[in-house]
C-alpha positions as CSV (number, residue, x, y, z in Angstrom):
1,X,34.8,-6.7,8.9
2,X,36.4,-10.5,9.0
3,X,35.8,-12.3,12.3
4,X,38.9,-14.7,13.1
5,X,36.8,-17.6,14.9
6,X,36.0,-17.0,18.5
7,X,36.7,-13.6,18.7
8,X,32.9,-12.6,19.2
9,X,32.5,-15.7,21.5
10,X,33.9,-13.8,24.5
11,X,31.7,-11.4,27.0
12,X,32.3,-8.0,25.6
13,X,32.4,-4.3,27.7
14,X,29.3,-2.9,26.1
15,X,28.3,0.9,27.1
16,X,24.7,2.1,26.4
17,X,24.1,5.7,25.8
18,X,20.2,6.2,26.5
19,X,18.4,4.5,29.3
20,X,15.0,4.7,28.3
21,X,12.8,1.9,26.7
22,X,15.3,0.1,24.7
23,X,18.8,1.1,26.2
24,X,17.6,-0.3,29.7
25,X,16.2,-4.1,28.1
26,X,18.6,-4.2,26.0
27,X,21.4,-3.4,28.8
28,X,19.8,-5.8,31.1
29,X,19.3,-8.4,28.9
30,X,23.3,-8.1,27.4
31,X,24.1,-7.8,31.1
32,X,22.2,-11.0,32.0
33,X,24.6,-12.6,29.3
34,X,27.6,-12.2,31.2
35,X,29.0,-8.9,29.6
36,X,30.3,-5.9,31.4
37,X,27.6,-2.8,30.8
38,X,27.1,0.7,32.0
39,X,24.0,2.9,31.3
40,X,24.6,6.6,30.7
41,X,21.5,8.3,31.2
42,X,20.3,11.7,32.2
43,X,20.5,12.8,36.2
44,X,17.3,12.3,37.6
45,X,16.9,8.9,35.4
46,X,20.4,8.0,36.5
47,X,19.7,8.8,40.2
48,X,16.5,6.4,39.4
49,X,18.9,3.6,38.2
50,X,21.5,3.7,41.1
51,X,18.9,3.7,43.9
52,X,16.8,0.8,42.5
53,X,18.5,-0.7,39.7
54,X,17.4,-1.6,36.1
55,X,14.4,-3.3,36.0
56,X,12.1,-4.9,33.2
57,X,9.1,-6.6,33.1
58,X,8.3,-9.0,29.9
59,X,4.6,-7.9,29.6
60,X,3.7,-11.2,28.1
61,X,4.9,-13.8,30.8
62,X,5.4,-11.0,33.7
63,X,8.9,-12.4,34.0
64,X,10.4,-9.4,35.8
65,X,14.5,-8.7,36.3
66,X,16.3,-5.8,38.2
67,X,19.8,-6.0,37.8
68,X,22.6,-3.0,39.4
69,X,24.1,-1.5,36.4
70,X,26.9,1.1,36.8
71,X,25.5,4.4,35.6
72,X,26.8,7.2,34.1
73,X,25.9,10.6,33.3
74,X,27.7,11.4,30.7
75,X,30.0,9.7,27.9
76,X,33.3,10.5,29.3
77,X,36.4,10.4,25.9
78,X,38.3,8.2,27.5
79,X,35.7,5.6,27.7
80,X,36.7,2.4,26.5
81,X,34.6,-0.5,25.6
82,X,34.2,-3.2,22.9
83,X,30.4,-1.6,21.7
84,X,28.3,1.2,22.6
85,X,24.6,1.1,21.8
86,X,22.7,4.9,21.5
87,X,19.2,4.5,22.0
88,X,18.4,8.2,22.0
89,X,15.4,9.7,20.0
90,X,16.1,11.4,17.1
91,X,15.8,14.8,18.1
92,X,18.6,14.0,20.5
93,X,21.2,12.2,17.8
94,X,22.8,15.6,16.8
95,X,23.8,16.7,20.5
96,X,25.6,12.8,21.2
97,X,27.4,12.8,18.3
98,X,30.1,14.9,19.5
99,X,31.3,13.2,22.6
100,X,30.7,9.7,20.4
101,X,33.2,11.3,17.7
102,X,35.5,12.1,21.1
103,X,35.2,8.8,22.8
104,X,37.8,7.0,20.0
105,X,38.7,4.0,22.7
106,X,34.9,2.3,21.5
107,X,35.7,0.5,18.9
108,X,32.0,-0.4,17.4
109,X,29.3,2.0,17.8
110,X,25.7,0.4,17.3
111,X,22.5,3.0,16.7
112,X,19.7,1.7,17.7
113,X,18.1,5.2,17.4
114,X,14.3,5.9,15.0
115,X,15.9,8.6,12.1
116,X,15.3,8.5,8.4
117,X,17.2,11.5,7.2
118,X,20.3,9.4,6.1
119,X,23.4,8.1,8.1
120,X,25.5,10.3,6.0
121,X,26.5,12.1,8.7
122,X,26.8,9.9,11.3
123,X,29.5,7.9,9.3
124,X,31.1,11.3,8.6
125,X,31.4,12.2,12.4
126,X,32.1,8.3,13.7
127,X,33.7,6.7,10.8
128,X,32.2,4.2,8.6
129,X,33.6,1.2,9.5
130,X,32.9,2.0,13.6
131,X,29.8,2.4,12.8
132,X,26.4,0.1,12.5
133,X,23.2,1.4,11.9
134,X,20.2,-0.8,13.8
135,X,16.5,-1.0,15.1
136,X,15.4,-2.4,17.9
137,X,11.9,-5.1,17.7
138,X,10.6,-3.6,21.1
139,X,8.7,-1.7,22.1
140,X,7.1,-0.7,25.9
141,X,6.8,1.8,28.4
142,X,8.3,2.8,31.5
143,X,6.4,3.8,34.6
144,X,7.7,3.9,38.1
145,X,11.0,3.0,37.3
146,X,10.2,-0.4,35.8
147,X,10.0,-0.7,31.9
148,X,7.3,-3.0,30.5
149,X,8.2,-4.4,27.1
150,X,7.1,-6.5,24.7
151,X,8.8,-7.9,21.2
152,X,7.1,-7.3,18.1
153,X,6.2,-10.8,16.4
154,X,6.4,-8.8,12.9
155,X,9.6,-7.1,13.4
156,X,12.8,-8.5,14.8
157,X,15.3,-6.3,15.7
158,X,16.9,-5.3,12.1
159,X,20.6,-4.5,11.6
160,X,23.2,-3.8,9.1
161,X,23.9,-7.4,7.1
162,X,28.0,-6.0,7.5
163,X,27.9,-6.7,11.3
164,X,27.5,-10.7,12.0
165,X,29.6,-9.6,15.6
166,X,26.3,-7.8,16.3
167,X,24.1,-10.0,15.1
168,X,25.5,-12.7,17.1
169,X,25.3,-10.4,20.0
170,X,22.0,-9.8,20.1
171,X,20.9,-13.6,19.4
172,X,23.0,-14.3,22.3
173,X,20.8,-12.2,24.4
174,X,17.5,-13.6,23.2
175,X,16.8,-11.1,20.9
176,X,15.4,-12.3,17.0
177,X,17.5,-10.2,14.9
178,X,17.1,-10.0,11.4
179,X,20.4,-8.7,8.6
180,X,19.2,-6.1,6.3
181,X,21.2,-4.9,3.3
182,X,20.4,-0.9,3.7
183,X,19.5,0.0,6.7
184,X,18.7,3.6,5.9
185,X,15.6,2.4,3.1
186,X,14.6,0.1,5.7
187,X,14.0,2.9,8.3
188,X,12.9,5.5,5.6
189,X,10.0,2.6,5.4
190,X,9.3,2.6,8.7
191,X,9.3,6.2,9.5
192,X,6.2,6.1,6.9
193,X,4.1,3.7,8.8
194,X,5.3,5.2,12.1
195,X,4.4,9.1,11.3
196,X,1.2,7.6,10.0
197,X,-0.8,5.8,12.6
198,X,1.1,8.7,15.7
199,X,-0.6,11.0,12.9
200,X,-4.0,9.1,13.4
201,X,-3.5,8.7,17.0
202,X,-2.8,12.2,17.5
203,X,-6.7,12.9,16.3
204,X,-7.9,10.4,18.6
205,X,-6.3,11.5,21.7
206,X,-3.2,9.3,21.8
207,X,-6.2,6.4,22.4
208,X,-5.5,3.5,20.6
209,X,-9.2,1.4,21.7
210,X,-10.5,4.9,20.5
211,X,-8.8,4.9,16.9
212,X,-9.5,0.9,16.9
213,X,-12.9,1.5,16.9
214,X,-12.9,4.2,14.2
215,X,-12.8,1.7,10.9
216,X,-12.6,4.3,8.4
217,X,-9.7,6.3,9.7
218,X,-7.5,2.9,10.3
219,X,-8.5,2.6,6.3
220,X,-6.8,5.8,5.8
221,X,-3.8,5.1,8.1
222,X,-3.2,2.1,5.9
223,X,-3.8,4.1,2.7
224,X,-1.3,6.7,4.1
225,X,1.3,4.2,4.6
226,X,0.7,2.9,0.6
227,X,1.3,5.6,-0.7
228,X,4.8,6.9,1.4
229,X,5.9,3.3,0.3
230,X,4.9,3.7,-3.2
231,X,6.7,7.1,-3.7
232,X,9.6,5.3,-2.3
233,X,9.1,2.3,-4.6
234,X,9.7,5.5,-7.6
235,X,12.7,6.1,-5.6
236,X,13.8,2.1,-6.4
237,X,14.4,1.9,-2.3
238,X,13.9,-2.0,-1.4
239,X,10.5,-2.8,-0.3
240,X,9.4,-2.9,3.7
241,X,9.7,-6.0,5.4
242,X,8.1,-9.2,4.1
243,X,5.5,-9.4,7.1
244,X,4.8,-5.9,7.0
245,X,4.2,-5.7,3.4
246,X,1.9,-8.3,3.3
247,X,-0.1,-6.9,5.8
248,X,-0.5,-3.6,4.9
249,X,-0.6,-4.0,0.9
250,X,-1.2,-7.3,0.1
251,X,-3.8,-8.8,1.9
252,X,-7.1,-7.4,0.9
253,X,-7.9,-3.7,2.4
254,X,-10.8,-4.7,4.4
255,X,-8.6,-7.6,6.2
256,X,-5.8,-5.2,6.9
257,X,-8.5,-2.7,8.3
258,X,-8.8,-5.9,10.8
259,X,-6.2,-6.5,11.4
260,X,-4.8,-3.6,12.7
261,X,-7.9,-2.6,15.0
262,X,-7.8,-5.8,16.6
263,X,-3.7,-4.5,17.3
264,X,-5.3,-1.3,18.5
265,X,-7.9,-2.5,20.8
266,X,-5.1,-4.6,22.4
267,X,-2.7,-4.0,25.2
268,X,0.0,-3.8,22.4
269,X,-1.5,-0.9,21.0
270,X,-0.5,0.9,23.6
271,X,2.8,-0.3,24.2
272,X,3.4,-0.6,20.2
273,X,2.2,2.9,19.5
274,X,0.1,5.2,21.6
275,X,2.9,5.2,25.0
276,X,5.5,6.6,22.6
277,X,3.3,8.8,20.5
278,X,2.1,10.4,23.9
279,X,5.4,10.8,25.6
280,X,7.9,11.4,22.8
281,X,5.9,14.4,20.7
282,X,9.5,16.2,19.4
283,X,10.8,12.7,18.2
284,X,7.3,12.6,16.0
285,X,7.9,15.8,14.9
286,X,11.7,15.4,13.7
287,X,10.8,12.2,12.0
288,X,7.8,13.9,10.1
289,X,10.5,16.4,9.0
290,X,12.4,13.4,8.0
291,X,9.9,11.9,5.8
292,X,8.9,15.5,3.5
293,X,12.7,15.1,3.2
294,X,11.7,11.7,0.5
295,X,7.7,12.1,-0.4
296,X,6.0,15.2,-2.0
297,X,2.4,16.3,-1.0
298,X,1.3,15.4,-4.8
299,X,2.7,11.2,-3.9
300,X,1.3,11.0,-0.9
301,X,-1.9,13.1,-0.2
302,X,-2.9,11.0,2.8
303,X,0.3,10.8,4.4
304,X,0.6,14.3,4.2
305,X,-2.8,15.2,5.9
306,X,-1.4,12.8,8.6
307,X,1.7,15.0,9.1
308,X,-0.4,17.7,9.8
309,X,-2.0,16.2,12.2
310,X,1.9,16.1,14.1
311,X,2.3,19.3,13.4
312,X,-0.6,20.6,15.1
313,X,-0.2,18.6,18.0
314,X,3.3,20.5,18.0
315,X,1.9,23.4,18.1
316,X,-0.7,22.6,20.5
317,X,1.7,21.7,23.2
């Protein structure tokens, strides 16, 4: 889409569908920017949000904001606004999808949304050119109201290449944001290493000081996540991003093993990993579905063992 200069210089009406994690930082932090945004978020989280407001705490500095949002309940089809951003999980894509395809007065529609069974659909439903296809490079955890967060240092929020509006958007807001050719290999990558260490969580009791201090089964979370990208390197999918790569496959193993206990053992292990893996156990589920959808059990032993380990804590609940 051309840009005719200026036109994305001006505060925009932004609605955010989702007010969890990332739909309430990023709607705070757009909102601190000067534009116009409205949550829509379920009743008792929306009652949360008009009584006290949306706050977020930077878990690095403390730097806390609460800022009065309008809220919603629902996306109403008249709705008009210059962006919405769904930050649903990805068990909950299929049942917003309609009222999305009703609302036609939004005139870009951003997901910000963990899926890796293709956007196929999506773009069927919404329109291809309405539609950008995103990831957010938060993560946190909400508890009385006030949502802790941190940004990831090895992922910056990732977005479509085709949507510099957005882009600019989000730098605007403080956000490091990163243009990605295909958006849908990039998450199929990241579904890998995300099913993967919730799989190894899930056998350590959601603990991530617990799994830190179990060497060999990090090892095999990292072995996991080699060989998911390597049956999507037969696939000819572009490879993960640069920082992750080098972490996970190029590095020696023992380093990586390291690495990614001293992540564990940290507060961000939590907040990276564990607080989602613990509260969000049907998202897990839908985006282990997602990845059988592109590996085979004979590609990716590991993995697979891994996904069982999501299944039975499925099964268990």
């Amino acid at each position: 889409m051309k840009l005719k200069h200026g036109d994305h210089k001006s505060m925009k009406k932004i609605v955010v569908l989702g007010a969890g994690v990332q739909g309430t930082v990023f709607g705070v932090r757009l909102a601190q920017r000067g534009n116009e945004v409205t949550l829509i978020a379920r009743p008792d989280r929306a009652q949360e949000l008009r009584q006290f407001g949306a706050t977020i705490q930077n878990a690095d500095t403390s730097e806390t904001t609460t800022i009065s949002l309008p809220v919603m309940e629902r996306l109403a089809s008249d709705c008009s606004a210059d962006f919405c951003l769904v930050t649903v999980r990805r068990e909950q894509i299929a049942a917003v999808l309609p009222d999305l395809a009703r609302a036609t007065s939004i005139r870009r529609i951003v997901f910000l949304a963990n899926h890796a069974n293709g956007s196929e659909n999506i773009f069927a439903l919404l329109g291809r050119s309405r539609t950008v296809i995103a990831f957010p490079g938060i993560a946190g955890s909400k508890e009385s109201g006030i949502v802790r967060y941190v940004e990831i240092p090895q992922q910056a929020t990732s977005l479509e290449s085709t949507a510099p509006d957005i882009a600019w958007l989000f730098r605007q807001a403080g956000f490091r944001v990163d243009e990605v050719e295909n958006m849908d290999a990039w998450l199929r990558r990241h579904v890998v290493f995300i099913t993967a260490i919730v799989g190894s969580l899930y056998g350590h009791g959601c603990d991530a000081a617990r799994l830190a201090r179990n060497r060999e089964q990090v090892r095999q979370f990292i072995l996991a996540v080699r060989e998911g990208w390597a049956a999507l390197d037969a696939r000819e999918e572009p490879a993960a991003p640069l920082a992750l790569r080098a972490i996970i496959c190029w590095i020696p193993l023992r380093f990586s093993v390291t690495y990614w206990c001293k992540v564990l053992a940290s507060s961000r292990g939590d907040l990276y990993f564990a607080d989602h893996a613990r509260h969000a156990p049907a998202e897990i589920a839908a985006l282990a579905t997602d990845v059988r959808t592109f590996t085979s059990e004979g590609q990716a032993p590991g993995l697979y063992k891994l996904l069982g380990a999501i299944d039975r804590r499925g099964i268990s609940r």
